[in-house]
C-alpha positions in Angstrom: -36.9 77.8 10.3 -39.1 75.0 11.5 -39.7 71.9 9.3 -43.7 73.2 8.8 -41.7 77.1 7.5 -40.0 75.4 5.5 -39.2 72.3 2.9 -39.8 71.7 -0.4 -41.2 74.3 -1.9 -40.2 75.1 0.7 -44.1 74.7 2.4 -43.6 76.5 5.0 -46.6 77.8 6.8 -47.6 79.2 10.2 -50.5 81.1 12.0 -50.7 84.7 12.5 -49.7 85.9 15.7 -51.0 89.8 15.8 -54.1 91.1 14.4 -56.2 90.7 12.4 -55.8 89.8 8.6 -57.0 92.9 5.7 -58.5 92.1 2.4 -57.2 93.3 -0.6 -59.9 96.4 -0.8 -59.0 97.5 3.0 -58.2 101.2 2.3 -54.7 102.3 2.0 -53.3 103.7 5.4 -50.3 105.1 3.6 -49.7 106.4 -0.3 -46.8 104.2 -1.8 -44.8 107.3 -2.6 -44.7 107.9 0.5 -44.7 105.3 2.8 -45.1 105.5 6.9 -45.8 102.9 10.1 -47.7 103.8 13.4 -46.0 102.3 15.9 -48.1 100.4 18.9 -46.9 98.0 21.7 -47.6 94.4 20.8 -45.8 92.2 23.4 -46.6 88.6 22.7 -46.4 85.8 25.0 -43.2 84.2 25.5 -41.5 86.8 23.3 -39.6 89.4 23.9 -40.4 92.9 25.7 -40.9 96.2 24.4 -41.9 94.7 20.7 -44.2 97.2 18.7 -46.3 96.2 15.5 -47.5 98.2 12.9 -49.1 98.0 9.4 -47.3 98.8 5.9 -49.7 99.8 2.8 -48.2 98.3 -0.7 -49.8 98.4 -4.1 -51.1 94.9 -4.6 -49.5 95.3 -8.0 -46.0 97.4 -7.8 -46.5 98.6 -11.7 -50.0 100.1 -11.0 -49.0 102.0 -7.4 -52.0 104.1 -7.6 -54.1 100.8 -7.6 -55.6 98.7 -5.2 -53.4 97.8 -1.7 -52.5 94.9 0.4 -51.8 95.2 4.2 -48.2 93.9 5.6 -47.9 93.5 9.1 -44.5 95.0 10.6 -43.2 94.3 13.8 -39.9 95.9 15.6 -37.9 95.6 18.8 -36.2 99.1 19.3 -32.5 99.6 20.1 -32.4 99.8 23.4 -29.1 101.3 23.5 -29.6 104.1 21.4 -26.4 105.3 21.7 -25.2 101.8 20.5 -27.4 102.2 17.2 -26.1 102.3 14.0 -29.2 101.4 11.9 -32.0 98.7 11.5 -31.6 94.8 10.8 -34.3 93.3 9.0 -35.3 90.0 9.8 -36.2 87.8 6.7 -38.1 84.3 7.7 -38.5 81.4 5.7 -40.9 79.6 3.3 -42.4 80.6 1.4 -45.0 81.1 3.6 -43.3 81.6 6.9 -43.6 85.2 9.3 -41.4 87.4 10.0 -43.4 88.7 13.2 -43.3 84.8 14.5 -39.8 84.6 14.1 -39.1 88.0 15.9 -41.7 86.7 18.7 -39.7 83.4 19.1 -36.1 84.8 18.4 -35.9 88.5 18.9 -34.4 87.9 22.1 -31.8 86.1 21.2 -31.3 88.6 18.9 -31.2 91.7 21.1 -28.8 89.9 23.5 -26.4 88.8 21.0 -26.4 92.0 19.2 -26.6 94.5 22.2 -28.2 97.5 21.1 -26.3 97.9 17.5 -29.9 97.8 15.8 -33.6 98.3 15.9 -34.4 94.6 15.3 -37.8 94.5 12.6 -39.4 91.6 11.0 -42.1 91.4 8.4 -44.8 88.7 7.3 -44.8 89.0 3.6 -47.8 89.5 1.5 -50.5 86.4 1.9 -49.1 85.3 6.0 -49.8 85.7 9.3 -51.3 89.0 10.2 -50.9 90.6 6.7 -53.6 90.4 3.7 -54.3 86.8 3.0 -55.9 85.1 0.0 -57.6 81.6 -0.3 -57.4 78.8 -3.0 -60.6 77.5 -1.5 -59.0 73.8 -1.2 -60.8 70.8 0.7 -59.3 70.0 4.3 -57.9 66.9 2.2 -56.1 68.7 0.1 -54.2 70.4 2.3 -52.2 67.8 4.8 -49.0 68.1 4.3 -48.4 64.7 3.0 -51.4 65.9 -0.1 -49.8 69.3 -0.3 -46.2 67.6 -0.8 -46.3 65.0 -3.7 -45.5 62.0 -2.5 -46.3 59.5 -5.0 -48.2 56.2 -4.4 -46.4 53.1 -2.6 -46.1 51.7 -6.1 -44.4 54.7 -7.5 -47.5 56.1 -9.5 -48.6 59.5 -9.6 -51.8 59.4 -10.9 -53.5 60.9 -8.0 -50.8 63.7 -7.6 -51.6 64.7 -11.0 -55.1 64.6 -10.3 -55.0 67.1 -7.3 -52.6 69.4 -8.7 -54.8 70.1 -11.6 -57.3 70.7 -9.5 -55.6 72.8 -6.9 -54.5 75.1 -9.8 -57.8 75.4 -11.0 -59.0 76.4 -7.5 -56.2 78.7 -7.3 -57.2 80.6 -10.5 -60.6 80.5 -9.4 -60.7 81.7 -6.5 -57.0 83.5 -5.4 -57.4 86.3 -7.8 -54.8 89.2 -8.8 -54.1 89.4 -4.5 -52.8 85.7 -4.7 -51.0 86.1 -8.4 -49.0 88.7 -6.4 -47.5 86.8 -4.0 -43.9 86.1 -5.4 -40.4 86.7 -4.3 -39.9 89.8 -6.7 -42.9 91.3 -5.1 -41.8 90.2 -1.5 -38.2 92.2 -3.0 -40.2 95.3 -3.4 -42.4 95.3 -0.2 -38.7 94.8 1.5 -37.7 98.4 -0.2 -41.2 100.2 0.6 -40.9 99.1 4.6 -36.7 100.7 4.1 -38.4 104.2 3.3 -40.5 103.9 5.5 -38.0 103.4 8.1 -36.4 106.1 7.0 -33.0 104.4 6.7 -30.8 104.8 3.7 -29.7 101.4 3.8 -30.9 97.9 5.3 -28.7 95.6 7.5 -30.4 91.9 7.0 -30.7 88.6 8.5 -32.6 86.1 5.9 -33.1 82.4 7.0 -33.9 79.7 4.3 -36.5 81.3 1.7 -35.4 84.6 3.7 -32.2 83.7 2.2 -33.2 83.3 -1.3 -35.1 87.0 -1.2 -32.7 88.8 0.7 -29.8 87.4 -1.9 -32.6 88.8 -4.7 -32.8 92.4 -2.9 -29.3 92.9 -2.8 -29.3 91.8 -6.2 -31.8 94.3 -6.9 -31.0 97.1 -4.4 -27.2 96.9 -3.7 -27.4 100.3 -2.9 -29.3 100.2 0.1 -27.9 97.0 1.3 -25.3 97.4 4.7 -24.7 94.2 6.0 -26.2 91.0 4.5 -25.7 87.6 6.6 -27.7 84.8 4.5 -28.3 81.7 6.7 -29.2 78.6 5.1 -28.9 78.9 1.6 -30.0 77.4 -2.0 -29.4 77.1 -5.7 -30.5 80.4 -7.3 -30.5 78.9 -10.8 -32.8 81.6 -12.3 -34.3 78.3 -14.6 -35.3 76.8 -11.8 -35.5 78.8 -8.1 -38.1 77.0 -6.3 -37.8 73.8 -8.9 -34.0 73.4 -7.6 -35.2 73.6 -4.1 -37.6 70.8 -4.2 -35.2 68.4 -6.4 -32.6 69.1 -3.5 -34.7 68.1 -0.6 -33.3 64.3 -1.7 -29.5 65.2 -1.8 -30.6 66.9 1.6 -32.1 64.2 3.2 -29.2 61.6 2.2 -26.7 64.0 3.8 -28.5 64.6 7.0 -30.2 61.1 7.6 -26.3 59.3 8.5 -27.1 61.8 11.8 -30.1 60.6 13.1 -29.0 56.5 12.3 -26.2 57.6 14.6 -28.0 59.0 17.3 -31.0 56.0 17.0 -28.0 53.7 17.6 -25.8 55.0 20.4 -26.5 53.2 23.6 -27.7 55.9 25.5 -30.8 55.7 24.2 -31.3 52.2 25.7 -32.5 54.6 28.9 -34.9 56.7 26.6 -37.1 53.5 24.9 -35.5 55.3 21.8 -32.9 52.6 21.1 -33.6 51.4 17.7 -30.9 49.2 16.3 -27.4 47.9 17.8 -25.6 49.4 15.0 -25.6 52.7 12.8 -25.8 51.1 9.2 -28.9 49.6 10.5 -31.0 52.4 11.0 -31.5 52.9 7.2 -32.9 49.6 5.9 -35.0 49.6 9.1 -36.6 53.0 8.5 -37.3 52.2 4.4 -38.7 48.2 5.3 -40.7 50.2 8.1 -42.0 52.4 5.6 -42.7 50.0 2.6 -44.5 47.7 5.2 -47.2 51.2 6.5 -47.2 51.5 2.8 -48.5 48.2 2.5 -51.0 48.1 5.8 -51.1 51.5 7.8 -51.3 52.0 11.0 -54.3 53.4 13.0 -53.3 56.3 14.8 -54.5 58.7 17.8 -55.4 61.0 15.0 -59.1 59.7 13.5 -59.3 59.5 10.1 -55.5 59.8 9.5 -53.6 56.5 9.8 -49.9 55.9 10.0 -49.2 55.6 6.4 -45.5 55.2 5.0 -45.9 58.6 3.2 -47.0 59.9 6.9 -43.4 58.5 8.4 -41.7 59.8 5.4 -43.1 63.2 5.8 -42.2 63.1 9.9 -38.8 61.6 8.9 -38.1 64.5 6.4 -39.3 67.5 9.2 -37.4 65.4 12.0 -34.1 66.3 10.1 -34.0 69.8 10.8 -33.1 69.9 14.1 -31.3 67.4 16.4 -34.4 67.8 19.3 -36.3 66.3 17.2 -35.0 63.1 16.5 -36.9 61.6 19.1 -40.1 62.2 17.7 -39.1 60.4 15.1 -37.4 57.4 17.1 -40.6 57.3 19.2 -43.1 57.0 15.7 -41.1 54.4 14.4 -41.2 52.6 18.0 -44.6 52.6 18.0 -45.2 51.3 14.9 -42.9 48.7 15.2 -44.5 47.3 18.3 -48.0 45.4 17.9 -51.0 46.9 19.9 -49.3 50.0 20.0 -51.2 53.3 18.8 -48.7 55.9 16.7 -49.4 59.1 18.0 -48.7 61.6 15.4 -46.6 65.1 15.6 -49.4 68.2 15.0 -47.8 68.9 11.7 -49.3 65.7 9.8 -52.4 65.1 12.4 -54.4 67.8 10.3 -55.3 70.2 7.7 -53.4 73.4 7.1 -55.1 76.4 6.7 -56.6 77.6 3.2 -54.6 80.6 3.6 -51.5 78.9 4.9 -51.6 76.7 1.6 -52.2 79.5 -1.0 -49.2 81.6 -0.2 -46.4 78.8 -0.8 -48.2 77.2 -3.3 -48.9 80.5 -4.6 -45.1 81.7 -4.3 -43.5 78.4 -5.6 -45.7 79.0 -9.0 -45.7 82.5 -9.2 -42.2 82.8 -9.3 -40.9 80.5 -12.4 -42.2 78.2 -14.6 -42.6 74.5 -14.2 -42.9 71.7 -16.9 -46.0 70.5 -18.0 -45.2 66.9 -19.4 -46.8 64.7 -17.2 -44.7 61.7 -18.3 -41.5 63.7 -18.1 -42.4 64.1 -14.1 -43.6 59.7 -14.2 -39.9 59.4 -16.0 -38.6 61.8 -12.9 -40.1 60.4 -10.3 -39.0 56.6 -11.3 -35.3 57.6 -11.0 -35.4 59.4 -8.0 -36.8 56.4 -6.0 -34.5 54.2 -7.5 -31.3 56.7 -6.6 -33.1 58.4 -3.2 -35.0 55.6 -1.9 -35.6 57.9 1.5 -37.9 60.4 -0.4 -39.2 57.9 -2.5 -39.4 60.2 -5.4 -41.0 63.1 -3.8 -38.5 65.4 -5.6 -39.1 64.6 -8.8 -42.6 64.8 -8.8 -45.6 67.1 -10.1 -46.5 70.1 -8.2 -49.8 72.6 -8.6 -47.4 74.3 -10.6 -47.5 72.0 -13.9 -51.2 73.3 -14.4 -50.8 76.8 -13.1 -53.0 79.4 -14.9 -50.8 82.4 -14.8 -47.0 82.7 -16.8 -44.5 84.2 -14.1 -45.4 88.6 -13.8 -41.5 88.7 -13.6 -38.5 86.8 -14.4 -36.4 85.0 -11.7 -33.1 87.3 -10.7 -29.9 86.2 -11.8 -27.6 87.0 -8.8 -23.9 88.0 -9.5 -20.7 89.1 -8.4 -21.7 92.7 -9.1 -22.4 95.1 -6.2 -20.7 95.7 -2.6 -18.8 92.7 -1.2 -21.2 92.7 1.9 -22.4 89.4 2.0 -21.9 86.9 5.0 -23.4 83.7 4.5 -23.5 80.4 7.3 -24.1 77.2 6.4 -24.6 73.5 8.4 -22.5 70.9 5.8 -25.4 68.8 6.6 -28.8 70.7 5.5 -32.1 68.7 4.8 -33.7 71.9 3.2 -31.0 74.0 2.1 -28.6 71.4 1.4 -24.8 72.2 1.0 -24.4 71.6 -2.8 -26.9 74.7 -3.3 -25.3 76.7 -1.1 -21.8 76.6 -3.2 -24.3 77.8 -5.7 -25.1 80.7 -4.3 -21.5 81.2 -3.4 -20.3 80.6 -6.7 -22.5 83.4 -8.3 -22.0 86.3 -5.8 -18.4 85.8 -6.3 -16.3 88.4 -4.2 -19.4 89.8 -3.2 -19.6 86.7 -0.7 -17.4 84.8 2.1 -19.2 81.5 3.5 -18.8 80.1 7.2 -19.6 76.5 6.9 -20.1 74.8 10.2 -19.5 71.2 10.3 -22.6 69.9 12.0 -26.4 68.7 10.5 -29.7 70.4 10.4 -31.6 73.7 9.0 -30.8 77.4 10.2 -27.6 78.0 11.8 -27.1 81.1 13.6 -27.8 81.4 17.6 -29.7 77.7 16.5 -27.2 75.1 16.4 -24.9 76.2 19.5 -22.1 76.6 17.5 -20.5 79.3 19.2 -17.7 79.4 16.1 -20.3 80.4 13.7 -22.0 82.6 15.9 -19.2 84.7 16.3 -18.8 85.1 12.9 -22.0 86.9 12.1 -22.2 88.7 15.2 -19.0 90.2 14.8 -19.8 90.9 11.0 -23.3 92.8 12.4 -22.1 94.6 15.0 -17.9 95.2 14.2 -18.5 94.7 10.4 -15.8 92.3 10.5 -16.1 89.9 7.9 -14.1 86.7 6.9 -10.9 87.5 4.5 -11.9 84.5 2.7 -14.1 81.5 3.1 -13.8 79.4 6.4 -15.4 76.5 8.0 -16.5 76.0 11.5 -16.0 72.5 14.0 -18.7 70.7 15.1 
């Protein structure tokens, strides 16, 4: 998943790539009881051919199916191999807030090569994304940067003004989202997943889940272990039911300490002397460079390309943090932090932090992050958080421990979190890089620990978010292709070379 699909809670959010979004009173094109897709072409550019789209009807609220509906937008890349075939894999992207049909669009090749023919490949953007029903908090563009939208607290460590837009982002929420946005939560994601099975007509569901695609495929095989085939969960975090989304956020410091070492490395080797990207003689000094670097735009920022948005130290934090994903782009970051280090230069900044989100884009991972478990409301519990994550994370500066929307949030959780454990068919394949900034490994031994013998994990040794046909590791890739089309599955738990 990319940096904007994913981190902290997780934010993930990206455009709609086919059609055109439904509101919540579009009529239903299917009953719930029994559900069906009309399959049309839908090539996109760049992606793959022969991909069809199609839309899925859902009952905005599961427990009233009669009631009002919601549109999902399906998409698929048939088996072209039919005689290959031996079911459908369902693509689960990240987020909250990432979709599915982008994801197939940008990887469904990849996909259909590696795989060759075993499955009709299908993908999904949940409820609130991309080309399915959307909902708005009505938020001002100000209010929905990503360096607003993700709490980073003030250069002296206060949080006064995060407090501030939270309440009134939950406010908005209530006031303007209505019973389409309350719906947007993992459980409900969980049972759109088990509509779109019947209506494939399949018995049972292969899956590949990616980050937050992770988290809700673990919580539909949890749920539906019946109809589950072969699992492979890529990039994986704590499933503490107390927490979910809570964990994820406190995680993104461990995360960013364990991936950081990578990028000090690479800022450091000589060979960047060629690239302008050279930052430091030696490793250890890439740290205490970036943090003075950042406490100095937190002191005077920058004017950028971008008018009206400086170079702030929050705004380097946030590109540091998304920079970590992926070692292409590292010199992004390199090259901000050149540019700021050098007088008359102008920073120019990366897309993701140069403007607004979308209203919609916002909604559905705030909206998913609150709807699905309860946060604390103590405002000096999160001032008393937020203190002692600086002090022991000074890279995320106490991001992790701070307030989100969710402190104020009008509406209690419509279900409680899953507990996931070692009960069901061992089916379960999951990958993960030892050096995560999103997902990082401590919470995937989590979600190890709790599916038990349900479970075998692939660690590869190498940094960065999303790990299959992503990092190059052709050990790792291997093993889940092998599991997906062979069923061939680790005896026990094994780890990968860089």
């Amino acid at each position: 998943m990319t940096a904007r699909t994913r981190n902290a809670l997780v934010l993930a959010l990206t455009a709609s790539v086919v059609g055109t979004a439904l509101t919540a009173t579009t009529p239903a094109l299917a009953s719930p009881s029994s559900p069906s897709l009309a399959w049309r072409p839908c090539a996109q550019p760049g992606g793959p051919a022969g991909q069809e789209c199609a839309e899925l009807a859902v009952p905005i609220d599961h427990r009233a199916p009669d009631g009002p509906r919601l549109s999902l937008a399906v998409s698929r890349l048939p088996s072209e191999r039919p005689e290959a075939r031996r079911g459908t894999l369902l693509v689960l992207p990240g987020g909250p807030g990432g979709s599915g049909i982008a994801r197939l669009t940008r990887q469904g090749e990849a996909l259909r090569r590696e795989l060759g023919g075993t499955y009709d490949i299908v993908s999904l953007d949940p409820r609130g994304v991309g080309a399915s029903t959307r909902a708005s908090c009505q938020l001002p563009a100000a209010d929905r940067h990503l360096v607003t939208l993700r709490p980073w607290p003030a250069p002296d460590g206060t949080i006064a003004e995060n407090v501030a837009r939270s309440r009134r982002t939950a406010e908005s929420c209530a006031r303007n989202g209505g019973a389409l946005l309350r719906s947007f939560s993992t459980a409900n994601e969980v049972r759109d997943i088990d509509l779109l099975r019947r209506a494939l007509g399949e018995e049972k569901l292969s899956a590949y889940g990616v980050s937050y695609g992770s988290y809700a495929g673990a919580v539909y095989a949890q749920k539906y272990p019946e109809h589950t085939d072969r699992w492979v969960l890529d990039s994986n975090d704590d499933p503490d039911p107390r927490l979910v989304e809570r964990a994820w956020v406190a995680n993104m410091a461990v995360g960013t300490e364990d991936r950081f070492p990578d990028f000090a490395a690479w800022a450091a080797d000589p060979a960047r002397d060629a690239e302008g990207l050279r930052l430091a003689a030696r490793t250890e000094e890439i740290r205490p460079l970036f943090l003075s670097l950042a406490a100095a735009l937190d002191r005077a920022p920058r004017e950028s390309t971008t008018p009206g948005v400086p170079l702030t130290g929050n705004v380097l934090r946030q590109v540091m943090y998304d920079s970590l994903y992926n070692d292409a782009s590292f010199p992004r970051l390199a090259g901000l932090m050149r540019a700021a280090l050098t007088p008359g230069a102008t920073p120019v900044l990366p897309p993701e932090v140069a403007g607004p989100l979308s209203d919609e884009d916002a909604a559905v991972t705030m909206a998913v992050v609150c709807n699905d478990v309860r946060w604390p409301k103590s405002v000096a519990g999160y001032e008393r958080a937020v203190a002692a994550n600086r002090a022991r994370y000074p890279l995320t500066a106490g991001l992790p421990g701070n307030i989100f929307p969710c402190a104020f949030w009008k509406d209690a959780p419509a279900d409680k979190p899953t507990r996931l454990t070692d009960r069901g068919p061992s089916n379960i394949l999951m990958i993960q890089n030892r050096r995560d900034p999103a997902t990082p490994y401590v919470g995937a031994l989590r979600m190890r620990t709790a599916f038990g013998d349900r479970a075998r994990l692939v660690t590869v040794e190498r940094g960065g978010h999303g790990v299959y046909l992503g990092t190059g590791n052709a050990c790792g890739n291997r093993a889940v292709t092998a599991f997906l089309t062979t069923g061939e599955r680790p005896s026990r738990d094994v780890s990968c070379g860089d």
